[in-house]
Backbone as JSON, one array per atom type, in Angstrom:
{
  "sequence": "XXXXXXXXXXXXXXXXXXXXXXXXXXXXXXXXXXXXXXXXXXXXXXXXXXXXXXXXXXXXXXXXXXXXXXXXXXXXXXXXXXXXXXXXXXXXXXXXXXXXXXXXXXXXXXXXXXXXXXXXXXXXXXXXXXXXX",
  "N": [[-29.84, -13.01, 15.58], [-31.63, -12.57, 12.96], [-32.34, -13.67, 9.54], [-33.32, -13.83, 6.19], [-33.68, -15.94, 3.97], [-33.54, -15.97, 0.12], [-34.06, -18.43, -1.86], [-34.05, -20.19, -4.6], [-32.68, -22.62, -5.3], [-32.92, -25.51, -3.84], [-30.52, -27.22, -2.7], [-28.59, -25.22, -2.82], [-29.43, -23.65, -1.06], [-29.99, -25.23, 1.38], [-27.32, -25.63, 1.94], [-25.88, -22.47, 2.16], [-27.44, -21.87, 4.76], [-26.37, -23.9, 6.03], [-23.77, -23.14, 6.52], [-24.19, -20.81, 7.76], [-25.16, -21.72, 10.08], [-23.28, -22.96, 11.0], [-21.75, -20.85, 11.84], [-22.53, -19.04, 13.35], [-23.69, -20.95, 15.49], [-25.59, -20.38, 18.43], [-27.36, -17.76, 17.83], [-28.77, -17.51, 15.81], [-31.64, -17.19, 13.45], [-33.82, -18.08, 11.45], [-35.26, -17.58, 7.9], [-36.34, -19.28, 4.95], [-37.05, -19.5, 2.11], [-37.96, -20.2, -1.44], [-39.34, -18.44, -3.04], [-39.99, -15.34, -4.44], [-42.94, -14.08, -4.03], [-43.63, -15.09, -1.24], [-41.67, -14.36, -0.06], [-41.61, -11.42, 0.32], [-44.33, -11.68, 1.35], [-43.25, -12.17, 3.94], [-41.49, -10.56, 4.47], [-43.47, -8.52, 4.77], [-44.9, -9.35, 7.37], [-42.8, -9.68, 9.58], [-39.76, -7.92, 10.62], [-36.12, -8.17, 9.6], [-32.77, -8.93, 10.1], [-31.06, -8.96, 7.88], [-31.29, -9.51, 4.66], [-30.94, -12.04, 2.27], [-30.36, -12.82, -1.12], [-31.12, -14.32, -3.68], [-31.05, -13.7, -7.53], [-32.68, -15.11, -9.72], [-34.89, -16.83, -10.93], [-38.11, -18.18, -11.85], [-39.84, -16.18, -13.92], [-38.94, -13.97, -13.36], [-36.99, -11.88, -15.21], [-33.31, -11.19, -15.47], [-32.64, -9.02, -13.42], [-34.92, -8.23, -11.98], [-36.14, -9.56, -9.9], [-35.19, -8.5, -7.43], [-36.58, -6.37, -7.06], [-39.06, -6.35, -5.89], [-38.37, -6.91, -3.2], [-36.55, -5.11, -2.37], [-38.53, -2.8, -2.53], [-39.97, -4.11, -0.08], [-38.6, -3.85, 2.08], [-37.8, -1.42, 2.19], [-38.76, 0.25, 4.16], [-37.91, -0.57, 6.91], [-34.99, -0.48, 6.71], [-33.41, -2.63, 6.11], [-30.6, -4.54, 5.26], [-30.0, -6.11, 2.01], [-27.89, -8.75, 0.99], [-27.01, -9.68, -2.41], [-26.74, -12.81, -3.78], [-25.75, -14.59, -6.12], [-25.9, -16.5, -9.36], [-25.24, -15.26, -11.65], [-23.48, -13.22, -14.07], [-20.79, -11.56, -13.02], [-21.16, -9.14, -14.49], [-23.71, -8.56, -13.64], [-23.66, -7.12, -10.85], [-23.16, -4.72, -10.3], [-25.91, -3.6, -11.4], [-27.29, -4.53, -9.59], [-26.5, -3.48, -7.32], [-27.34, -0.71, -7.93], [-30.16, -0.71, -7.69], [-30.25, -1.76, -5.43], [-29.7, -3.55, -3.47], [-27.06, -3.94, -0.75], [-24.93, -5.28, -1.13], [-22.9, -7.47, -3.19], [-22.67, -10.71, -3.85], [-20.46, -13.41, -5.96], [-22.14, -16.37, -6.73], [-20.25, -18.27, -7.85], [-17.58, -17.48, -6.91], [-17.81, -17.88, -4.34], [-16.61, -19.95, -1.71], [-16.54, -20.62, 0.82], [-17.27, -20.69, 4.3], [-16.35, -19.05, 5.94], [-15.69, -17.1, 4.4], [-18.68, -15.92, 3.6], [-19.43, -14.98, 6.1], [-17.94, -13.25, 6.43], [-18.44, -11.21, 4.93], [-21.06, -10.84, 5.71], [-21.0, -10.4, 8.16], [-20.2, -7.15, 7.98], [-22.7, -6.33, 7.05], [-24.91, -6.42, 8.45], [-26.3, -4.82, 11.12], [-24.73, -3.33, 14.05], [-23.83, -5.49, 17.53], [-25.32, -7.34, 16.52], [-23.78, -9.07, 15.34], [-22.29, -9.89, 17.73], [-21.81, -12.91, 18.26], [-19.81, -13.87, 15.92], [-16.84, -15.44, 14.76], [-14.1, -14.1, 15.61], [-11.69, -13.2, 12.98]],
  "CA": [[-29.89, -12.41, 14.27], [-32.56, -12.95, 12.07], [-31.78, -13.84, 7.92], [-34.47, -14.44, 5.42], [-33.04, -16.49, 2.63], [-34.52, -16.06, -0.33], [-32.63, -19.04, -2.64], [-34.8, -21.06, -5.34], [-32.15, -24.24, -5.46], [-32.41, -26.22, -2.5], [-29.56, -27.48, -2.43], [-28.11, -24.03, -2.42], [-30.42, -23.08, 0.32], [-29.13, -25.86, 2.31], [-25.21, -24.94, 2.14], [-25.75, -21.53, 2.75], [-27.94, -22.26, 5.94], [-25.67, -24.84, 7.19], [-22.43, -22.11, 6.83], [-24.28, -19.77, 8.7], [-25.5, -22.08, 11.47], [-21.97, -23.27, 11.75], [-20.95, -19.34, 12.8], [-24.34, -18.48, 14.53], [-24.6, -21.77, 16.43], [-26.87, -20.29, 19.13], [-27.75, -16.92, 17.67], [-28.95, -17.08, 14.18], [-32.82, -17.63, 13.36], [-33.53, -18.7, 9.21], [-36.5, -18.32, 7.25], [-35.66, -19.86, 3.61], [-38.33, -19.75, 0.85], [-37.81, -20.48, -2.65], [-40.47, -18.14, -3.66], [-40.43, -14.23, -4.01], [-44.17, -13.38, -3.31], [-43.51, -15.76, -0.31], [-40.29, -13.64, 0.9], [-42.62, -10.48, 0.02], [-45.28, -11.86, 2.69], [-42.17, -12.65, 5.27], [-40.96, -9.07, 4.86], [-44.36, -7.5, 5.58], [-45.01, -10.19, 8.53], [-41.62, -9.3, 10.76], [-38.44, -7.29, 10.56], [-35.32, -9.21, 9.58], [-31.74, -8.12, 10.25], [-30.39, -9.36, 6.75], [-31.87, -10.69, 3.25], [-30.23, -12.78, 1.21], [-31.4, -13.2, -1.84], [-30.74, -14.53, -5.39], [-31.93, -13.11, -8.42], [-32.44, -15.96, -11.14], [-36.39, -17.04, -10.4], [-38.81, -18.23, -12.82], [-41.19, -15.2, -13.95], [-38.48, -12.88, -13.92], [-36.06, -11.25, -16.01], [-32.51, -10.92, -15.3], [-32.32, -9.03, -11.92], [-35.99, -7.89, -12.1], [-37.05, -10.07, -8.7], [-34.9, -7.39, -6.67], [-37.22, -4.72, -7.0], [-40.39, -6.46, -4.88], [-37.25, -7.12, -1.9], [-36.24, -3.55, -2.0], [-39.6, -2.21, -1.84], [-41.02, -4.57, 0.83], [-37.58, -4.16, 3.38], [-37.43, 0.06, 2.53], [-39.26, 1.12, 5.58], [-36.58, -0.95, 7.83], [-33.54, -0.11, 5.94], [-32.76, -4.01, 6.39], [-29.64, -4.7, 4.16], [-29.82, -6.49, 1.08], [-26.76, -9.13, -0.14], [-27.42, -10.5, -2.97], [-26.33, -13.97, -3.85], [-26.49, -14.55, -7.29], [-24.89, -17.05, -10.03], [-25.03, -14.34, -12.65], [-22.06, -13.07, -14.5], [-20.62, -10.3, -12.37], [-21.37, -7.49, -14.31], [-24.84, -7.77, -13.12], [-23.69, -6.54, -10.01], [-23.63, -2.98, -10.37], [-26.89, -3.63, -11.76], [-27.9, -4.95, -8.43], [-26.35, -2.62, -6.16], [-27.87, 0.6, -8.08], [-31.07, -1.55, -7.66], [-30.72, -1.48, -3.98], [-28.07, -4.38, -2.81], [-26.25, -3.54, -0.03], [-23.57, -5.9, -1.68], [-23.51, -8.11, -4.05], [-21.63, -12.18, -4.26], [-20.99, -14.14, -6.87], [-21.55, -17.81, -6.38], [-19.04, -18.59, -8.11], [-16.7, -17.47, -6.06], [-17.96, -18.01, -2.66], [-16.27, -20.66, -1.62], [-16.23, -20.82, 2.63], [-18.08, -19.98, 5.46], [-15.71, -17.53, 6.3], [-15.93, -15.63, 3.57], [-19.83, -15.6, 3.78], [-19.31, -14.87, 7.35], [-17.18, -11.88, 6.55], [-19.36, -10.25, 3.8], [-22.93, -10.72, 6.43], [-20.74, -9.32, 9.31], [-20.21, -6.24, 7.26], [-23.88, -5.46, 6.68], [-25.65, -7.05, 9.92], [-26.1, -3.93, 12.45], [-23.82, -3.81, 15.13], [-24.58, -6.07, 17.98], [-26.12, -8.14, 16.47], [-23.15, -10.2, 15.17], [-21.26, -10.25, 18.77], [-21.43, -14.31, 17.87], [-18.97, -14.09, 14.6], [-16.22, -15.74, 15.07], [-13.11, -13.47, 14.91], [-11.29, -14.2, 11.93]],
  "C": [[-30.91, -13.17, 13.44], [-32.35, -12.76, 10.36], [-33.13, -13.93, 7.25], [-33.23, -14.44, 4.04], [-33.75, -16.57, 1.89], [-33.86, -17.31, -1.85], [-33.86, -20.01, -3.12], [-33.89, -22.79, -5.77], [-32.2, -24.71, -3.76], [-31.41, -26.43, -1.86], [-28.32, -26.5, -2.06], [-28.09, -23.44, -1.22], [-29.38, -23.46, 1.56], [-27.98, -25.47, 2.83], [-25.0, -23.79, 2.8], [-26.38, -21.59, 4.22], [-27.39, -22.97, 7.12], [-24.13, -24.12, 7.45], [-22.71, -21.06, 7.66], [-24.37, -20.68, 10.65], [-24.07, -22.53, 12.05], [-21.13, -22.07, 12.34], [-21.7, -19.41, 13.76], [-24.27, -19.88, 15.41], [-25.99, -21.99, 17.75], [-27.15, -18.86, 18.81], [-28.31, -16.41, 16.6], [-30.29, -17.68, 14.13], [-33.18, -17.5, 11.52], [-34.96, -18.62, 8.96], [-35.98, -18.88, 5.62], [-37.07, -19.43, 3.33], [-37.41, -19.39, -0.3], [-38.61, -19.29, -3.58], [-39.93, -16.46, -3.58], [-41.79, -13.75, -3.34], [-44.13, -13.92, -1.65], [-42.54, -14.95, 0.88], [-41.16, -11.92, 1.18], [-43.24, -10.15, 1.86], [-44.59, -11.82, 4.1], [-41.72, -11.33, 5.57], [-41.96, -7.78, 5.33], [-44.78, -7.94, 6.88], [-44.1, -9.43, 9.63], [-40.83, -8.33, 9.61], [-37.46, -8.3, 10.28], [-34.0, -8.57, 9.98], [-30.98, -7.83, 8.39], [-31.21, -9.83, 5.77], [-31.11, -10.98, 2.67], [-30.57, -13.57, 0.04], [-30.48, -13.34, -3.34], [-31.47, -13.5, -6.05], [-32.25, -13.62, -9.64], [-33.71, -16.77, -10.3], [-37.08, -17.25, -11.61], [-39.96, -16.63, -12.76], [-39.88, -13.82, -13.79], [-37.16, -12.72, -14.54], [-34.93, -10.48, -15.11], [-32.2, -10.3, -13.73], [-33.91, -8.28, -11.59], [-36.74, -8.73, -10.39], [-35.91, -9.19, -7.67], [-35.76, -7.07, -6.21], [-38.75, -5.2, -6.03], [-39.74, -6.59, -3.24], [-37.26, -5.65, -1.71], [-37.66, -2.98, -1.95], [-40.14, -2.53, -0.42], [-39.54, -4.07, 2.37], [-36.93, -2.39, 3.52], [-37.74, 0.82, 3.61], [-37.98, 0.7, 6.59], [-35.05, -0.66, 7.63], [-32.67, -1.54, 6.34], [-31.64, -4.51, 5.34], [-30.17, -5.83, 3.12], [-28.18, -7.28, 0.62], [-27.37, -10.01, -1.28], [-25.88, -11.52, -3.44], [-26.75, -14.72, -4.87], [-25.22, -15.18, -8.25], [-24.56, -16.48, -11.56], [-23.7, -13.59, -12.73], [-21.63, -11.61, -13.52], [-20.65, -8.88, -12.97], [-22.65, -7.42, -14.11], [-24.54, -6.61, -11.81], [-23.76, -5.37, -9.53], [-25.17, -2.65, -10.44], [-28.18, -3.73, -10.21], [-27.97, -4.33, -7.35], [-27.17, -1.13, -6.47], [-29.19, 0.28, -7.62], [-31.47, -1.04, -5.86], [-30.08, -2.43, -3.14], [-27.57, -3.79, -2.16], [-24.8, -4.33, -0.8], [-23.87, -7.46, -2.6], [-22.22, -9.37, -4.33], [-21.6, -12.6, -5.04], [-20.96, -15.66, -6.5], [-20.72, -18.69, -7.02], [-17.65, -18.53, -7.42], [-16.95, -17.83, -4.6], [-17.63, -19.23, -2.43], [-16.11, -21.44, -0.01], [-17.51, -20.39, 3.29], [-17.84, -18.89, 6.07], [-15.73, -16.75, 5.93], [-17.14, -14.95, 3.48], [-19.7, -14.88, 4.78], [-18.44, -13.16, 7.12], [-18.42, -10.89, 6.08], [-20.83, -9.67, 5.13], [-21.95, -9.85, 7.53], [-20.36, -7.56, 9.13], [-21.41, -5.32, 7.1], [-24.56, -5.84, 7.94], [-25.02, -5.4, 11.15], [-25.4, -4.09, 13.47], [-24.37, -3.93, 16.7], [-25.28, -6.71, 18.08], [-24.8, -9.39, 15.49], [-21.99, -10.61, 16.39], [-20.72, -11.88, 18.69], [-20.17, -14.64, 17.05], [-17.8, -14.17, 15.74], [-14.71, -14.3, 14.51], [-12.19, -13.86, 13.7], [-9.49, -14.03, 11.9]]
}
């Protein structure tokens, strides 16, 4: 399975990266960047299975760095969660947008629960790894 994280705190980055690799141990491949134009370039480069992406970025407004994700990943119909420390009523905001689903980090609290949400949108067959829960 292939992810592109798109997460501007590091330290964020990290956590989420290291909850996936602890499901995926041998089946999960990561690009991270901090950057939209960067995730942009990654989404016209390859295919991904999944994006995961914040939406709180310098240079844009409120959920406004969506809309270059959903354009660049519309030909593939590659899901969209977003992962975002904004108050939850963006989320509607996010899903009309083009989110397949939408977390708050506030609540996310496990690996499992990440692990649930991605096995949800991840094509089937391509999470035979996930651990049953």
């Amino acid at each position: 399975m292939e992810i592109l994280l798109i997460e501007d705190d590091p330290a964020y980055s990290r956590l989420v990266q290291h909850w996936l690799r602890e499901l995926f141990p041998d089946s999960l491949t990561f690009l991270a960047t901090g950057q939209i134009d960067d995730a942009v370039e990654a989404l016209q480069d390859r295919q991904f299975d999944l994006v995961i992406l914040d939406l709180v970025f310098p240079g844009y407004d409120r959920i406004m760095a969506i809309y270059p994700i959903v354009a660049a990943v519309q030909p593939y119909g590659t899901p969209i969660l977003v992962l975002s420390g904004l108050p939850d009523s963006v989320s509607q905001d996010a899903i009309h947008a083009g989110a397949k689903m939408y977390l708050s980090k506030n609540h996310l609290t496990s690996a499992e629960q990440l692990g649930q949400v991605v096995s949800q949108l991840v094509p089937s067959g391509h999470t035979d790894a996930w651990p049953v829960a």
